[in-house]
C-alpha positions in Angstrom: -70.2 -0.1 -15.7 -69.4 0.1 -12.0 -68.3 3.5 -12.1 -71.4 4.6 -14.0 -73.3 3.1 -11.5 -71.2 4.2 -8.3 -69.2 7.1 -9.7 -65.4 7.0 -9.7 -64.4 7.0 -6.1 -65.0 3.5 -5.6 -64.0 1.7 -8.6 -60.6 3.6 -8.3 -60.4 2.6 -4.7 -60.4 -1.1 -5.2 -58.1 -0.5 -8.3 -55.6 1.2 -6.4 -55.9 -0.8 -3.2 -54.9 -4.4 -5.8 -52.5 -3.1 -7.2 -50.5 -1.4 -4.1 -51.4 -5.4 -2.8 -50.1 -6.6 -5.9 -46.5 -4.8 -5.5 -46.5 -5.5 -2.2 -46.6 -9.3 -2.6 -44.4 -9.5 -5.5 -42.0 -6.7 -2.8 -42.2 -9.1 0.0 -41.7 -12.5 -2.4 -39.2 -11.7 -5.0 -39.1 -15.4 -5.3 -42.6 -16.7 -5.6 -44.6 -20.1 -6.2 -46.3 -20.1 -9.5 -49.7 -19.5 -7.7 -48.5 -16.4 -5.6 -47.1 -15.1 -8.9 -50.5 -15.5 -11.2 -52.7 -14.6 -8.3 -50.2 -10.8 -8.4 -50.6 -10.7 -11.8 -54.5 -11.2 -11.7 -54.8 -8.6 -9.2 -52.3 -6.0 -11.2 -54.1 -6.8 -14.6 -57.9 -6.2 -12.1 -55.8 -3.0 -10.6 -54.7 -1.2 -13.9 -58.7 -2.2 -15.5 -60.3 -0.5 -12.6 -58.3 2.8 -12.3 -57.6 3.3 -16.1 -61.2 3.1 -17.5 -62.6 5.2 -14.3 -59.9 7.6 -14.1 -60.4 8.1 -18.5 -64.5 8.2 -18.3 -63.9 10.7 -15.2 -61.3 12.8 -17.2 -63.9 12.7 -20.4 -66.9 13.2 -18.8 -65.4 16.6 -17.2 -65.2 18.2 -20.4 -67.3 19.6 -22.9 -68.5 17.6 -26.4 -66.5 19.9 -28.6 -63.4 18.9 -26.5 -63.5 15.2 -26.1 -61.2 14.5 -29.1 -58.5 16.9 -27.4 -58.7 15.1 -24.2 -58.3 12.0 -25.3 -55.5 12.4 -27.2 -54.4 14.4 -24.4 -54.7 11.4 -21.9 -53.5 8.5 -24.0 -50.6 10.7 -24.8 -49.7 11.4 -20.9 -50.5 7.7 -20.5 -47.7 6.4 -23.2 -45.1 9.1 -22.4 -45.6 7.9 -18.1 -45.2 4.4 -19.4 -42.2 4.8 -21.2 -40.8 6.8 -18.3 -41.5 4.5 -16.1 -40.0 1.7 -18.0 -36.5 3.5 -18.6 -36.3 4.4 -14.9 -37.0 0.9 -13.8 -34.2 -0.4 -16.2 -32.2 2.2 -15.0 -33.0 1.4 -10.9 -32.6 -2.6 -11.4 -29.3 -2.0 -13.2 -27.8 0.3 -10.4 -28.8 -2.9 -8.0 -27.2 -5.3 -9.9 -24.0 -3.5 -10.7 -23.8 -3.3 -6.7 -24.3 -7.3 -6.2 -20.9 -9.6 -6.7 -24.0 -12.5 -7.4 -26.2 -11.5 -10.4 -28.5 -13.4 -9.6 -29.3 -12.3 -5.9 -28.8 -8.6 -7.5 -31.9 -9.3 -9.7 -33.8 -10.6 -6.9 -32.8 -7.6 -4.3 -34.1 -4.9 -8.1 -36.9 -7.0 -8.1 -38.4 -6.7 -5.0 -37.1 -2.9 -4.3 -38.9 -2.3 -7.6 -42.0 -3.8 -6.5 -41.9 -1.9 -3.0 -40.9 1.5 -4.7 -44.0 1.1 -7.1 -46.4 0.1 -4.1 -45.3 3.4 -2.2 -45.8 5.6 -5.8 -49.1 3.8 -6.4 -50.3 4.7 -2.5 -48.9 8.3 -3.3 -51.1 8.5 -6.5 -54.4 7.2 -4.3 -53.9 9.6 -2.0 -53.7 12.4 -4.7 -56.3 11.2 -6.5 -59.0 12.0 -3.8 -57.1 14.8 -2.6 -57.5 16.6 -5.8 -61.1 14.7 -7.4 -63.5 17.1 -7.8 -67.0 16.6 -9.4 -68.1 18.3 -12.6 -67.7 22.3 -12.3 -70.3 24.3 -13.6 -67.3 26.8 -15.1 -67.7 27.3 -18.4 -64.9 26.3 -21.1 -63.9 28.9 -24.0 -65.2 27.6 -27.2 -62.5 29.3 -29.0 -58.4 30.7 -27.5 -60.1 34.3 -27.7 -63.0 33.9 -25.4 -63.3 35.9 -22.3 -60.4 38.4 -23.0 -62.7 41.3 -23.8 
């Protein structure tokens, strides 16, 4: 609703700024109190609502009717293969820590909070792509078919 109102700029600005605040508090306290912990989590769960629903009505609203169904599945398909990526890298990263650390514990800790800062700094990256590369609904027409235009 906010980004119907507003556009996408700013819904996607406070999504990305809670959850780069998010990683960074979970970065800075790999051991939190229960409250620090649920107030990250609030703000990630606020973060991922306000950039996936803009960034998806953004995405969708750039394209013609006839291609909505494509984009979607387009999206949600980028969406599930970046989160499995993400997860098996992750796994991958905290177990290089923890093979480094005599302790396993303090080697979960050390993943835990590297993780958090390495996702703040990819989250900022994204932001800053985001705007650098947002552009508002071209006028440039679509082919309705593959053949279009090649006469």
């Amino acid at each position: 609703m906010l980004s119907d109102h507003l556009g996408p700029k700013v819904p996607l600005s406070l999504g990305f700024s809670t959850l780069i605040l998010s990683f960074l508090g979970l970065g800075f306290y790999p051991l939190p109190e229960e409250w620090f912990l649920i107030t990250c989590l609030i703000l990630f769960g606020i973060g991922l609502s306000f950039v996936f629903s803009p960034s998806f009505s953004a995405a969708l609203n750039s394209l013609p009717s006839s291609k909505i169904g494509a984009g979607m599945g387009l999206v949600t398909t980028l969406q599930t293969f970046s989160g499995t990526l993400g997860i098996a890298l992750i796994g991958l990263f905290m177990n290089s820590v923890e093979i480094r650390n005599v302790n396993l514990f303090a080697g979960e800790v050390e993943s835990f909070a590297l993780i958090h800062f390495f996702l703040a700094i990819i989250v900022a990256i994204a932001f800053v792509l985001t705007f650098i590369f947002y552009k508002e609904k071209s006028t440039h027409h679509l082919p309705n078919y593959p053949g279009e235009g090649w006469d």
